[in-house]
C-alpha positions as CSV (number, residue, x, y, z in Angstrom):
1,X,0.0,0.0,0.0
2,X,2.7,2.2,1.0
3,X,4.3,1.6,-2.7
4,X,1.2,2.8,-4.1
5,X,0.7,5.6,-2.5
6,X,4.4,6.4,-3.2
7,X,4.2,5.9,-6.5
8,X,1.0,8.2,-6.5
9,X,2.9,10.6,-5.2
10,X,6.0,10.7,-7.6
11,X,3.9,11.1,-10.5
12,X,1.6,13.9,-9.1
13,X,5.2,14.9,-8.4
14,X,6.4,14.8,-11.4
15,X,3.2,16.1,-13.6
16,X,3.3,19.2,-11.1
17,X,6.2,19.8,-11.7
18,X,6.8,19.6,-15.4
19,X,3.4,21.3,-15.9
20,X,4.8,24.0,-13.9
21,X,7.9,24.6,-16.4
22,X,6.2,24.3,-19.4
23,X,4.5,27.3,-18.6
24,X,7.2,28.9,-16.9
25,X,9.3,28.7,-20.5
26,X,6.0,31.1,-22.1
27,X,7.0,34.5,-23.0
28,X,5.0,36.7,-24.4
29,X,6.6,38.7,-27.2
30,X,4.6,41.6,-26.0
31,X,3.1,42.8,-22.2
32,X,-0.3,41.7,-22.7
33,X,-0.8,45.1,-19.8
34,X,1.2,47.2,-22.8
35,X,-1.4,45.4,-25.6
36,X,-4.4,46.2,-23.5
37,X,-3.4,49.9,-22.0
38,X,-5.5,51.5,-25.1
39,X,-7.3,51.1,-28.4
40,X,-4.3,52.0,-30.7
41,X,-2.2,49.3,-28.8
42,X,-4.3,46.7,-29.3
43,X,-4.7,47.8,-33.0
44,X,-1.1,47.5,-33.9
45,X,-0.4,44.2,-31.4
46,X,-3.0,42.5,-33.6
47,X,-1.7,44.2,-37.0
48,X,1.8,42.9,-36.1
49,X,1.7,39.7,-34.3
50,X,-1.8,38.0,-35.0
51,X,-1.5,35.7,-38.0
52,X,-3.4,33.4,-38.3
53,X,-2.4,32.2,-42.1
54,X,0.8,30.4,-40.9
55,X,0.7,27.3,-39.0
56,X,1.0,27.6,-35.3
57,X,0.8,26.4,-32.4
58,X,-2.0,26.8,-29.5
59,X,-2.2,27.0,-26.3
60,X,-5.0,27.6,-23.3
61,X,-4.7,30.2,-20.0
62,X,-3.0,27.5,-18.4
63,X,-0.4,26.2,-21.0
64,X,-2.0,23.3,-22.0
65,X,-2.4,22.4,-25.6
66,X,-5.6,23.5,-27.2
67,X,-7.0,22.3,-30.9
68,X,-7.0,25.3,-33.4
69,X,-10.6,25.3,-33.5
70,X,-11.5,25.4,-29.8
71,X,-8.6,28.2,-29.8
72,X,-10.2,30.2,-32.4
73,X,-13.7,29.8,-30.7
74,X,-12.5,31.1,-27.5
75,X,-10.7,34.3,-29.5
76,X,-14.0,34.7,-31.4
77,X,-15.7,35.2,-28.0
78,X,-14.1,38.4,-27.5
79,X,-13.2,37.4,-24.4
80,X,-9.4,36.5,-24.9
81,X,-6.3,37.9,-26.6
82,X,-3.9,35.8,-28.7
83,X,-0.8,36.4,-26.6
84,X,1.7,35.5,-28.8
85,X,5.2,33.8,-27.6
86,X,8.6,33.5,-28.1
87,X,9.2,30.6,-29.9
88,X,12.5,29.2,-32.2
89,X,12.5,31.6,-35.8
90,X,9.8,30.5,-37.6
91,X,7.6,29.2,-35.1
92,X,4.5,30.5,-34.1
93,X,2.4,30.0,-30.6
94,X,-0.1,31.4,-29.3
95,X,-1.8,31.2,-25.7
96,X,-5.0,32.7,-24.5
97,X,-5.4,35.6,-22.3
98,X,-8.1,36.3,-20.6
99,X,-8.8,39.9,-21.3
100,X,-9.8,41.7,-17.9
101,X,-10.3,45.4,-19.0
102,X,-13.1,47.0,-21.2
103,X,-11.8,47.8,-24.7
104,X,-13.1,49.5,-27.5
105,X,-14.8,47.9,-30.5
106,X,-12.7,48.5,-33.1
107,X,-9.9,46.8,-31.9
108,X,-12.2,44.0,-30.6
109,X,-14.4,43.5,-34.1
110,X,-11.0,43.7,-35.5
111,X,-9.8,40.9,-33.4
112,X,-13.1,38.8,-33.8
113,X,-12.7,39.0,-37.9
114,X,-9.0,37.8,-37.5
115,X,-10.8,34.9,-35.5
116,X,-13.5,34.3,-37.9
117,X,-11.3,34.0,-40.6
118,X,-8.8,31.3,-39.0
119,X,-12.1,29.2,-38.4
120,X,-13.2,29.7,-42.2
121,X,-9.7,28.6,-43.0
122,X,-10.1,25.8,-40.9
123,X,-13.4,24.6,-41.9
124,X,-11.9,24.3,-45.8
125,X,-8.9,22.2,-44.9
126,X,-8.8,19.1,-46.0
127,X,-11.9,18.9,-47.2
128,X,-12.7,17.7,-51.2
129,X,-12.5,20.7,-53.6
130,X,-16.4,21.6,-55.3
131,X,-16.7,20.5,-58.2
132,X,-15.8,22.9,-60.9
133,X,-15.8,23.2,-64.7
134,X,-13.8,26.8,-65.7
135,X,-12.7,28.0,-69.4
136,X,-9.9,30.5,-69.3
137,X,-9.7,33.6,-71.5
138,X,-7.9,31.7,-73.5
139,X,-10.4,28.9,-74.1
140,X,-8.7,26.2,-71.9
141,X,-10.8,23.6,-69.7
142,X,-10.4,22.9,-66.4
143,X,-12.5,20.4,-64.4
144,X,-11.5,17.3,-61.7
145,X,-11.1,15.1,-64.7
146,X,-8.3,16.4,-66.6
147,X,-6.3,18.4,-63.7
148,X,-6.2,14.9,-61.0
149,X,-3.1,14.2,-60.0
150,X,-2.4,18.0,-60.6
151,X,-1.7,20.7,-58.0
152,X,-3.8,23.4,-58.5
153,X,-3.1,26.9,-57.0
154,X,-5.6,29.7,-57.4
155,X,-5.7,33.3,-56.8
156,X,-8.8,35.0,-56.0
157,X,-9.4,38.6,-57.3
158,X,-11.2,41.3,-59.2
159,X,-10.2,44.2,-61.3
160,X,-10.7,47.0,-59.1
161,X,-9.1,45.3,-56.0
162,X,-5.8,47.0,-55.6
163,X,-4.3,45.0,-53.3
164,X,-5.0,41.9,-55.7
165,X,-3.3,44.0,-58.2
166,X,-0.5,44.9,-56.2
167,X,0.5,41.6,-55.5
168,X,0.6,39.9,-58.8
169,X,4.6,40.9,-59.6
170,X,5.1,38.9,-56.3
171,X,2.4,35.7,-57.7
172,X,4.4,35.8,-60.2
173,X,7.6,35.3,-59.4
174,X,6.0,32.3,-57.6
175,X,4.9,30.8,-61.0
176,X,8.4,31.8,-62.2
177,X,9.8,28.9,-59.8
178,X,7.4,26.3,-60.5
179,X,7.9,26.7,-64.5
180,X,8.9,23.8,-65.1
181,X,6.5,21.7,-62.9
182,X,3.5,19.8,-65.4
183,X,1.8,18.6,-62.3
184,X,1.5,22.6,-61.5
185,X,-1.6,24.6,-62.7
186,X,-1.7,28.3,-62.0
187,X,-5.2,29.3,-62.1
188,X,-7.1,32.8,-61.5
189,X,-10.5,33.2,-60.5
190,X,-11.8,36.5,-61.3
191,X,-15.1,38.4,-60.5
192,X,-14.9,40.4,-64.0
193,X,-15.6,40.0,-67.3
194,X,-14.2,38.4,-70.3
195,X,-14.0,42.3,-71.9
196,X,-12.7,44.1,-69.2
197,X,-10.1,41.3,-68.2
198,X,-8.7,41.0,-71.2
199,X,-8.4,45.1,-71.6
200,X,-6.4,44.8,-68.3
201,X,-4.3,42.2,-68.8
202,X,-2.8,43.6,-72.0
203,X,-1.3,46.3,-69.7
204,X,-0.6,44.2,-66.6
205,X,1.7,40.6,-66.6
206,X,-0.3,38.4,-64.5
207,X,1.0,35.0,-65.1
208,X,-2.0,33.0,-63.9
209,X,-4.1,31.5,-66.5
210,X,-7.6,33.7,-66.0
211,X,-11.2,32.4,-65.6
212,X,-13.8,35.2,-65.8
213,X,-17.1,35.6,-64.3
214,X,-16.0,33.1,-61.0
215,X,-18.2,34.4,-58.8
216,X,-20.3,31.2,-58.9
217,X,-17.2,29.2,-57.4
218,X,-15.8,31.5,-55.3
219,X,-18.6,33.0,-53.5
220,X,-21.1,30.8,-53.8
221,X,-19.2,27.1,-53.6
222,X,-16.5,28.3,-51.3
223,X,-17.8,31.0,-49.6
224,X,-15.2,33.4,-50.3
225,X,-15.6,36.7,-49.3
226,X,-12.2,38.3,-48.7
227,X,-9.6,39.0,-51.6
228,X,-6.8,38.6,-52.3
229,X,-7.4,35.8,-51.3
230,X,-5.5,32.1,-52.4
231,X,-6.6,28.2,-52.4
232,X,-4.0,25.2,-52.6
233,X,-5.7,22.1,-54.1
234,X,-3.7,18.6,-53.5
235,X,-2.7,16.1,-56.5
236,X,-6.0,14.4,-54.3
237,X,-8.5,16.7,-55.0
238,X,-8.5,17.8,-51.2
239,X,-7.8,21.6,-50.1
240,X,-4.5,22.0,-48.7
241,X,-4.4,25.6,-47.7
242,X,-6.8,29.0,-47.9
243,X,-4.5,31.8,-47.1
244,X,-4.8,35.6,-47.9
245,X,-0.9,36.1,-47.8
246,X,1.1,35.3,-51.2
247,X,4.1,34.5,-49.0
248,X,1.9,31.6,-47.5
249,X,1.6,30.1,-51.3
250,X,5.0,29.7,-51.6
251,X,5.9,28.4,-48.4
252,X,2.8,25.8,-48.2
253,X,3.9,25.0,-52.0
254,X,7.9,24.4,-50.7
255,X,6.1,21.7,-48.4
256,X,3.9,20.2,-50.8
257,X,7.1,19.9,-53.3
C-alpha cells in the first residue's frame, strides 16, 4: 500500500512539476498590460503579431495544448487575446489571455474578424475541392477530370481590387519557380468580365491562366468573401491551404514539393 501511495505521489510529483515549467518557459513577445493599455495598442499588437495564415501552435490560460478550433472559438468570443510567444525563428504559438479590461470595439471587431477568418480557414482544410468546370480567356478547360493528380493553385481577385493588383509581380515570381513543374496549374479566379479582363491584362503581366465571371465558385461554392485571397488544391483533389498572404503560397507549395 505504501508503494502505491508512493508511487502516486512521484507522478503527481512529477506532472506538477513539469506542468509547472512548461509554462514557466511562455514569454510573451509583448506585455499583454502594454497590448491592453488602449485602443491604438491593441490595434497595432494584432496588425503585427496576430497571423493566423501560418501554421501555429495553440495553447490555453494554463499552457496546455488546445486544438485550433477550440482556440479560435475562444478568441471569437471576444473574451481573450492571442498572446503571442517567443518561440524558435519561424515558429508561431499562441496562448489565450483572458482579457480583464473594457476595450473598445474597433480593436475587438477587429480581433473577432482575425478569428473568424482562422475558423473559415479551418473549416476548408482538408476537405474535397467543389466541383468545378472553368474555361480561361484563352479557351482552356479545367475540371476534376483532366487536372487529377495536378496541384492546382488559385488566386482569387477582381479588377478593381488593388491589393490583388498589387500583389501579382510577387504571384508571379511564384509561378516563375514552379515553371517547369507539369503537375502545376496556376489558375485565377476572377469576378470580372471576359471584356474588361482581357483590356487589363494587355497592360498588366499576371501569369495565372484567367477564368472570368467566377463568382459562382468563389462566393457561392467556397464562400469566399475576402480578396486577395488564395486556395491550394492537393494532386488528391482535397484543399490543402486557404490563405490571404502570397508568401503563405509559396511556403505551403515548398512543403507540398
Amino acid at each position: 500500500m505504501k508503494l502505491i501511495i508512493k508511487s502516486v505521489f512521484y507522478c503527481l510529483y512529477a506532472i506538477v512539476i513539469l506542468g509547472c515549467k512548461t509554462q514557466k518557459d511562455f514569454e510573451p513577445l509583448v506585455d499583454p498590460v502594454t497590448i491592453l493599455q488602449g485602443s491604438e495598442q491593441l490595434t497595432n499588437y494584432i496588425t503585427e503579431y496576430v497571423n493566423f495564415d501560418s501554421d501555429y501552435s495553440a495553447f490555453d490560460t494554463q499552457g496546455v495544448s488546445i486544438g485550433k478550433k477550440a482556440f479560435l472559438e475562444e478568441v471569437h468570443s471576444g473574451a481573450y487575446l492571442p498572446l503571442r510567444l517567443k518561440t524558435d525563428q519561424g515558429e508561431n504559438s499562441y496562448q489565450l489571455y483572458k482579457i480583464k479590461v473594457l476595450i473598445e470595439d474597433s480593436p475587438k471587431y477587429y480581433l473577432i474578424d482575425k478569428a473568424n477568418q482562422g475558423l473559415f480557414q479551418l473549416s476548408l482544410t482538408g476537405r474535397a475541392a467543389p466541383k468545378f468546370e472553368f474555361v480561361d480567356l484563352k479557351g482552356h478547360r479545367y475540371n476534376q477530370e483532366n487536372t487529377k493528380g495536378k496541384i492546382l493553385v488559385m488566386k482569387f481577385w477582381f479588377i478593381g481590387c488593388v491589393a490583388c493588383v498589387q500583389e501579382m509581380p510577387e504571384v508571379n515570381k511564384i509561378v516563375d519557380k514552379y515553371k517547369g513543374r507539369k503537375d502545376m496549374l496556376f489558375i485565377s479566379l476572377a469576378s470580372d468580365k471576359a471584356k474588361p479582363l482581357n483590356k487589363f491584362l494587355k497592360n498588366t503581366t499576371f501569369k495565372y491562366e484567367t477564368v472570368a465571371n467566377a463568382d459562382d465558385y468563389m462566393v457561392d461554392s467556397l464562400g469566399i468573401k475576402a480578396f486577395p485571397s488564395h486556395l491550394i488544391i492537393g494532386k488528391d483533389g482535397k484543399i490543402k491551404k486557404y490563405t490571404m498572404e502570397y508568401a503563405e503560397v509559396g511556403r505551403q507549395l515548398e512543403m507540398l514539393d
